[in-house]
C-alpha positions in Angstrom: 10.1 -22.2 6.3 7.4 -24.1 8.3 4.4 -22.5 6.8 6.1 -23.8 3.1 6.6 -27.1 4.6 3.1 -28.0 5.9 1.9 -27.0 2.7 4.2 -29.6 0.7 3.1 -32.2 3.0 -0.3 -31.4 1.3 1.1 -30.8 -2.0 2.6 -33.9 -2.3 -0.4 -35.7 -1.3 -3.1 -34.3 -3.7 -0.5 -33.3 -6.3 -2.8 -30.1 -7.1 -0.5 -29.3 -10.3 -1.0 -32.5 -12.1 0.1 -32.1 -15.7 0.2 -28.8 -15.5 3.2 -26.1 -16.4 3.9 -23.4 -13.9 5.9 -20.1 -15.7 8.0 -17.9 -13.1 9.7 -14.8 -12.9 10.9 -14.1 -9.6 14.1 -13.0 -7.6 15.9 -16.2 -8.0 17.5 -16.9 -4.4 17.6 -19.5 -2.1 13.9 -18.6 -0.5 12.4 -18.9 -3.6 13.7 -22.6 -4.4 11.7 -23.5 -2.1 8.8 -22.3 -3.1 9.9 -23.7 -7.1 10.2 -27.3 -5.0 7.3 -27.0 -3.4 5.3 -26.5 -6.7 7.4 -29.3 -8.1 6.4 -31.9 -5.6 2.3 -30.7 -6.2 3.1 -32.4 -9.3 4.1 -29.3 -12.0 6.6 -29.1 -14.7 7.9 -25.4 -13.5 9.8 -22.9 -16.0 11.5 -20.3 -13.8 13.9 -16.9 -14.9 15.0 -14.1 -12.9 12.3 -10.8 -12.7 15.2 -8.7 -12.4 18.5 -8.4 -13.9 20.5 -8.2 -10.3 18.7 -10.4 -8.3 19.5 -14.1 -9.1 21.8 -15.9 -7.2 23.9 -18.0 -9.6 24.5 -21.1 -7.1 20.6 -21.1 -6.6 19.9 -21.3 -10.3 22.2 -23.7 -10.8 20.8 -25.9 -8.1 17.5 -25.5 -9.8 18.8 -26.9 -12.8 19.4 -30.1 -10.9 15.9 -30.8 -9.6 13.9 -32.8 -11.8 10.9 -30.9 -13.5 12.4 -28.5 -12.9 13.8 -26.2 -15.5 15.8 -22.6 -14.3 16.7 -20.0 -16.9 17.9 -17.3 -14.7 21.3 -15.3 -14.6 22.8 -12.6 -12.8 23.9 -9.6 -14.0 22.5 -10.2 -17.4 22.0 -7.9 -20.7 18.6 -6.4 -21.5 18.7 -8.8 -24.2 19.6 -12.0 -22.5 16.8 -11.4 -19.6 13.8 -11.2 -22.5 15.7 -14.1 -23.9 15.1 -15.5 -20.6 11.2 -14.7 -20.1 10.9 -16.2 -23.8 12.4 -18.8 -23.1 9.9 -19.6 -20.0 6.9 -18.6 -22.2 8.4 -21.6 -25.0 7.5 -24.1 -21.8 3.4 -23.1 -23.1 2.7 -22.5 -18.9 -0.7 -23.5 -17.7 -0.2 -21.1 -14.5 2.0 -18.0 -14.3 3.5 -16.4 -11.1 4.8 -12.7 -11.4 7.2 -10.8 -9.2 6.6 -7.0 -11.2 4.3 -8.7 -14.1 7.2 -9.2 -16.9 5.6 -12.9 -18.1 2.2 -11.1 -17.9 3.2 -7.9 -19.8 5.0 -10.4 -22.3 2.0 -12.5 -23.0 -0.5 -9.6 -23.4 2.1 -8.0 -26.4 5.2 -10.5 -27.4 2.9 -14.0 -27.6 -0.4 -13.4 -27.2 -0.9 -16.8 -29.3 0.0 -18.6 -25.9 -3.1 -16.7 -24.0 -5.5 -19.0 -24.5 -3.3 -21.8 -23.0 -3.2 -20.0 -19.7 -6.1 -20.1 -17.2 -4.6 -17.6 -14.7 -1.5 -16.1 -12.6 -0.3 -14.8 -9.4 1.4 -11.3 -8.7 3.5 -10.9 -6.0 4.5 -7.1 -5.5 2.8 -3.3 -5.4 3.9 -2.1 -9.0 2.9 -5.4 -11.0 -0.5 -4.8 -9.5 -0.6 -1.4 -10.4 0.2 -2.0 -13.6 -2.2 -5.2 -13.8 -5.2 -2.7 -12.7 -4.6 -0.3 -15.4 -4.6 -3.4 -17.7 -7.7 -4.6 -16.2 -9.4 -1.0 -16.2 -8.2 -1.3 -20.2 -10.1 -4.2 -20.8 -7.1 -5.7 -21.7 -6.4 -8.5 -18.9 -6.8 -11.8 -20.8 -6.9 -14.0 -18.0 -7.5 -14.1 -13.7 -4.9 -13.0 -12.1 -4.5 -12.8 -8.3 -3.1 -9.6 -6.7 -1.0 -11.8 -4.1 0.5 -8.3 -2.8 -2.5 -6.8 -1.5 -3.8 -9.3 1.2 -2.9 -8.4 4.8 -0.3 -11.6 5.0 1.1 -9.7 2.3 1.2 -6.2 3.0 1.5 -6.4 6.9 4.4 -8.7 7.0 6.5 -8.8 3.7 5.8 -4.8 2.7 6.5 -3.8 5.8 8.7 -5.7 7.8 10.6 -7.5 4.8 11.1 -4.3 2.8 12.2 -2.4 5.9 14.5 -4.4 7.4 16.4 -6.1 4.2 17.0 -3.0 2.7 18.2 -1.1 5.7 20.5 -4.2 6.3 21.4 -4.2 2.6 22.2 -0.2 2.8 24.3 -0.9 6.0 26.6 -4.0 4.6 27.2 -1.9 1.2 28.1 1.3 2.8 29.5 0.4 6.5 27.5 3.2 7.3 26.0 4.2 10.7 22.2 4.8 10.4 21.8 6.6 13.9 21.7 10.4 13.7 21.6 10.3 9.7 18.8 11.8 7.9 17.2 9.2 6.3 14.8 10.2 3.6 12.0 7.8 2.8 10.0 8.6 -0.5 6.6 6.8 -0.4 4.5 6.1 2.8 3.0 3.1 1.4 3.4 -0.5 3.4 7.1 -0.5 2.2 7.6 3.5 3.5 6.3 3.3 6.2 8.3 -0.4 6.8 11.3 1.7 6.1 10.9 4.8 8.1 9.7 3.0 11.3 13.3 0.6 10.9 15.1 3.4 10.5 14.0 5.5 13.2 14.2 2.4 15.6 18.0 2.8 14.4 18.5 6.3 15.8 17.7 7.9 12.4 16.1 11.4 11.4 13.4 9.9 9.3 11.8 12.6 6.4 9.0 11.2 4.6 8.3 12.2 1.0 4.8 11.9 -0.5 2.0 12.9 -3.0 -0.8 11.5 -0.9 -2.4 13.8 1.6 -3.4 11.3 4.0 -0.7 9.2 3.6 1.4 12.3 4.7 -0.5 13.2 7.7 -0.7 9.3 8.3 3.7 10.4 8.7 3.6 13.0 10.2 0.9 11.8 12.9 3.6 8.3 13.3 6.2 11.5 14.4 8.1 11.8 11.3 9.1 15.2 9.6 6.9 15.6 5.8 7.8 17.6 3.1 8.7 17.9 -0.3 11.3 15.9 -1.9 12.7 19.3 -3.5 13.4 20.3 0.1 14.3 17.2 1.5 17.5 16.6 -1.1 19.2 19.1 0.9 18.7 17.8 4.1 19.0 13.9 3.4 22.1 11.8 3.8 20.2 8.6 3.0 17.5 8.0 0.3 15.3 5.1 -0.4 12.9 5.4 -2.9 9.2 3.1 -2.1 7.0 4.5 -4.7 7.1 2.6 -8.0 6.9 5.3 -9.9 9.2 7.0 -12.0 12.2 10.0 -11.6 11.2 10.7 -7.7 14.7 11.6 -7.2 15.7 13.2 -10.8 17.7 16.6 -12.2 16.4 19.2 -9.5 17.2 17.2 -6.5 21.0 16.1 -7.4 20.8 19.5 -7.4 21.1 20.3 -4.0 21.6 16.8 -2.8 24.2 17.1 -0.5 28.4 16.0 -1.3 28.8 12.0 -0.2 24.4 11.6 -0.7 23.7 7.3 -0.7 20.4 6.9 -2.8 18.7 3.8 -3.1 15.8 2.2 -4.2 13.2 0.1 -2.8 11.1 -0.2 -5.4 10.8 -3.1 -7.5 12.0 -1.2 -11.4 14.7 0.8 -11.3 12.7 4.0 -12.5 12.9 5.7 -9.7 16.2 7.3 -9.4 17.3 9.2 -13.1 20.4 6.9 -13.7 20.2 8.3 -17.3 20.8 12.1 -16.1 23.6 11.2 -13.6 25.4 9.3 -16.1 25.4 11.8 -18.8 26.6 14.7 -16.3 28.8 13.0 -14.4 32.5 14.3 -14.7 33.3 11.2 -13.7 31.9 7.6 -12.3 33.2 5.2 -9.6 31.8 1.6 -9.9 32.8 -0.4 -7.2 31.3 -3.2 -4.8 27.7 -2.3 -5.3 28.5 1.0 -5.5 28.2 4.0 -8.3 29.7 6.9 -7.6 29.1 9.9 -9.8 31.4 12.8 -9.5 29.3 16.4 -10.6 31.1 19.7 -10.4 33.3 17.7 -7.6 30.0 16.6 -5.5 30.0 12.9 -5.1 26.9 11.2 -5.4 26.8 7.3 -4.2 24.1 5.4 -5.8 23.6 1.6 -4.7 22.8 -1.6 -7.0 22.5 1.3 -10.1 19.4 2.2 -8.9 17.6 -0.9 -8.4 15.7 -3.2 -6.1 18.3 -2.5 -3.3 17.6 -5.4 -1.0 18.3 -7.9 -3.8 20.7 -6.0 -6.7 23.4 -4.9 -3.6 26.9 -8.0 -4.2 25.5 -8.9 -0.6 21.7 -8.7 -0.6 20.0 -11.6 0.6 16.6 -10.3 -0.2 13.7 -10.4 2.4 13.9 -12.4 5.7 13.1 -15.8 5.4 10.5 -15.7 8.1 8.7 -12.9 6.1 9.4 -15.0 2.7 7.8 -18.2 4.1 4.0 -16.2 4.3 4.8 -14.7 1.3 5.7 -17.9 -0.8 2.8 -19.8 0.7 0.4 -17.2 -0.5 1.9 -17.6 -3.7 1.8 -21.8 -3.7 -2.0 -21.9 -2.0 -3.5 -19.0 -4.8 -1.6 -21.3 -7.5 -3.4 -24.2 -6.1 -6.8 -21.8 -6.3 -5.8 -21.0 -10.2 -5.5 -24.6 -10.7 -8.5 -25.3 -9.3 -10.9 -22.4 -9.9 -9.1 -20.7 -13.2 -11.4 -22.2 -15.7 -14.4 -20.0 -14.6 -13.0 -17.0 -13.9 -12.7 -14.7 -16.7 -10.1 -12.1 -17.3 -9.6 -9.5 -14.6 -7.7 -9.1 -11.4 -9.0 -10.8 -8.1 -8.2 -10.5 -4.4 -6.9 -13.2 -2.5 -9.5 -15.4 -0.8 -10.3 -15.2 2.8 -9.6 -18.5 3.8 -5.8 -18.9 1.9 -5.4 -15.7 3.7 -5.9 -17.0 7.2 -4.8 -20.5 6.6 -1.5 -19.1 6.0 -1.5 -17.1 9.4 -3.0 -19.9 11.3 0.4 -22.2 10.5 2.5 -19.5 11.1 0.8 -19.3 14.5 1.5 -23.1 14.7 4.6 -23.2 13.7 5.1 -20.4 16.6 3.3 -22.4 19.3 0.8 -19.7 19.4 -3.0 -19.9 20.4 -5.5 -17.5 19.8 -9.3 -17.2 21.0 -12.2 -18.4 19.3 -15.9 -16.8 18.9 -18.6 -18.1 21.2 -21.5 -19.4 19.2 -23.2 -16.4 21.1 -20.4 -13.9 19.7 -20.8 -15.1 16.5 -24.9 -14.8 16.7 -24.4 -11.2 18.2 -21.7 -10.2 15.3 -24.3 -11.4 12.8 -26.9 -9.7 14.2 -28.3 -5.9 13.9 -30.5 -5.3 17.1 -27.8 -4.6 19.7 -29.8 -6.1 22.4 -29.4 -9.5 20.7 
């Protein structure tokens, strides 16, 4: 992770994080150690737990136990109970700076220990549906504190969203199953970053590639890239594979099992596990298969396979190593440089969600570029002049 690296180097310099506490919730895996260390050597104590019950890797938590300052909270496959236990136990640390993966700290703080608000002068959010939900906080007037919307900037979207989502998940799908993708239907609900991530793999895999969605343009945007649009309600009965992008909830619920068709693989992309009705399969299944990652549910003799019981495929699978490391290294020094922003700027910004800067934003693609040997062009002081400039005979 070069990107990471070069900005440790500078960490460790200016120690940015100076007596301050950083609170986490993210997929605890071997990427994100990295980005816990990096934190670590800018100088903070950091408080880290799991943001989703399936997606910590025991051996990395455990190793994160061993660093000093640092202090690791996370465990797989826990209870409902044990994983609030877990973000409680973070928020006992009294963090200075939060960092989100789905906004669980965030959500937490705003109605389990709002006493601790005033301690905190802002946060970070890494993915689509914690910013969603952050907005509609914000748009409440309930967002106590800045909070950066790490998910939307184009280092973000372009890379992680699309190429991380799309190829982990497809990998994940492939090393549960032993599936062939190529001449499958592969039904992708959502043509957001992550979608269309998704249906683009897929089709470069020899797949049939349906797109499902509720945005007009987004649909057309589908069917324009050459895949087939419709309906989900249609699309269950063609499908062989399902991958849910949309963050919402019951995309694929009671009327599409349906018609799904006998030996069906749904999964979910999407960061809750909302997306697929797990409650409706499990209370009409005849009988369930668990096994490897795998749920099968047996209705009127139709078997239904769902992976990682319906949530964050790429990470909750027995073999899912989460997003590519190369994607992971942008994404994690977005996450360290707008922590180093919150640190330095929090104080005077009041309550609200904000993009990320400019600069961070093309700092992080210039050392990738680095790291990659890569030049790019620069503007002529007489490009710039003419850019700036509204007579186009300048």
């Amino acid at each position: 992770m070069p990107v990471l690296a070069a900005i440790k180097k500078q960490f460790v310099q200016k120690k940015p994080f100076a007596g301050m506490t950083v609170g986490m919730a993210l997929h605890v895996e071997a990427k994100t150690a990295n980005l816990v260390s990096t934190l670590a050597a800018g100088g903070a104590e950091v408080h880290i737990t799991g943001c989703n019950p399936l997606s910590t890797q025991d051996d990395v938590a455990g190793a994160l136990r061993q660093v000093k300052g640092v202090h690791c909270y996370a465990k797989r496959a826990c209870s409902v109970e044990e994983y609030y236990a877990a973000i409680d136990r973070v928020l006992d640390a009294s963090p200075t700076i939060t960092i989100d993966d789905g906004m669980d700290l965030i959500h937490y703080l705003h109605t389990k220990r709002r006493d601790l608000l005033s301690s905190i002068i802002g946060g970070c959010e890494e993915t689509t549906t914690g910013i969603h939900r952050l907005r509609a906080m914000a748009a409440e007037g309930k967002l106590e504190f800045p909070v950066i919307a790490v998910n939307d900037t184009p280092m973000k979207r372009f890379f992680d969203n699309v190429h991380g989502t799309g190829e982990s998940a497809l990998s994940s799908i492939m090393i549960t199953t032993n599936m062939l993708i190529a001449g499958k239907y592969v039904v992708v609900a959502g043509y957001g970053y992550c979608g269309r991530g998704l249906a683009r793999k897929a089709h470069g895999l020899g797949a049939k590639v349906i797109v499902t969605e509720v945005d007009p343009r987004r649909a057309l945007e589908a069917h324009m890239d050459g895949f087939l649009v419709m309906p989900m309600d249609k699309a269950a009965g063609i499908g062989d594979i399902f991958i849910t992008t949309t963050g919402n909830t019951r995309v694929i619920a009671a009327p599409h099992f349906k018609k799904l068709k006998d030996g069906a693989i749904l999964s979910n992309a999407g960061h809750f596990n909302v997306e697929i009705d797990m409650g409706y399969l499990a209370e009409h299944a005849d009988k369930v298969i668990q096994r490897d990652g795998i749920g099968t549910f047996v209705i009127k003799g139709k078997s239904i396979h769902v992976l990682a019981e319906g949530r964050l495929v790429n990470l909750a699978t027995p073999k899912g190593m989460g997003h590519p490391i190369e994607v992971m290294d942008l994404s994690f020094a977005l996450q360290a440089l707008c922590a180093r922003y919150i640190a330095e700027n929090g104080g005077s910004l009041s309550g609200g969600v904000y993009e990320v800067p400019q600069e961070i934003d093309e700092q992080v693609a210039r050392l990738k570029l680095s790291s990659l040997g890569l030049t790019i062009d620069e503007l002529s002081r007489e490009q710039k002049k003419y850019l700036c400039s509204w007579d186009i005979g300048t």
